[in-house]
N, C-alpha and C positions, 0 to 999 in steps of 0.2 A: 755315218756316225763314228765309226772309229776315227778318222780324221778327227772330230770334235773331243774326243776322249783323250786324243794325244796331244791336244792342245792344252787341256784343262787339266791336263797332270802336268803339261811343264809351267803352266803359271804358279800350281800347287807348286812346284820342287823350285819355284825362283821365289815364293814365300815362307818355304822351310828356310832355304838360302838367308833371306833376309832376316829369320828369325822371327814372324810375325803367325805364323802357321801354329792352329793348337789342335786342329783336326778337322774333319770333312768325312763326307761319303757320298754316294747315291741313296737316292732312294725308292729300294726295290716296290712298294705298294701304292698305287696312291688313297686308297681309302685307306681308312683310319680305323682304329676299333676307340671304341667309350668306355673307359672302368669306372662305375658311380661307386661314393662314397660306400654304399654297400657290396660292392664286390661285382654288379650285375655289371656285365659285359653288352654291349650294340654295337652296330657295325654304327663309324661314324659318318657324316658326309660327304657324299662324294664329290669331286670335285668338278667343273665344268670342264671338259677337254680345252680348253684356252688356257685352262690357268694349271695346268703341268708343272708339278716340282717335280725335277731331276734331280737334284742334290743341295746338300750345302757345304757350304767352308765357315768354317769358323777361326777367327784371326785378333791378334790382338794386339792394336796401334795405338797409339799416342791421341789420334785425335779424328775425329768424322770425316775431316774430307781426306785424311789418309786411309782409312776402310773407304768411301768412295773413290777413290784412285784403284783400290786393289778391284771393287766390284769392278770397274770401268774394264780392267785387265782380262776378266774371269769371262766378261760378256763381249768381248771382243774371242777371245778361244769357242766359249759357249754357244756363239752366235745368236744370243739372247737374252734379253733384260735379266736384270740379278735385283731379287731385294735385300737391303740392308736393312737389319734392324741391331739395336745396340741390347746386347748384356749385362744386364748389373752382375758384378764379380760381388760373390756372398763368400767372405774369408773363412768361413763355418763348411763350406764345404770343400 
């Protein structure tokens, strides 16, 4: 694992590099909690051991198959499939 970690922070620091990098991290839990509209708290679902989120990056390109370029990058370091999904940018926040 740390071979994998050292991978995945130098494609991180060759997308700061490029200027595409807006942030990332691990992620420490894999269940979830639930806040309902009234404040109540549940633990949320857990996930199947196959489908494992370790992290994410978040980045910000010109165009989809340039985010598919970078996942291609991130799962090559990662040694494991990456999903993409796109952000709508709300200028209110």
């Amino acid at each position: 694992m740390p071979a994998v970690g050292a991978s995945a922070h130098a494609v991180a620091q060759k997308a700061k590099a490029a200027g595409v990098w807006i942030f990332g991290g691990g992620v420490l839990r894999q269940q979830s909690s639930v806040v309902a509209t009234d404040g109540t708290i549940t633990d949320g679902p857990v996930p199947e051991t196959k489908a494992v989120v370790g992290g994410f990056s978040i980045i910000e390109v010109s165009s989809r198959e340039e985010a598919l370029a970078w996942a291609a990058r991130f799962a090559k370091a990662c040694r494991c499939a990456q999903e993409v999904r796109e952000i709508m940018y709300d200028p209110e926040s």
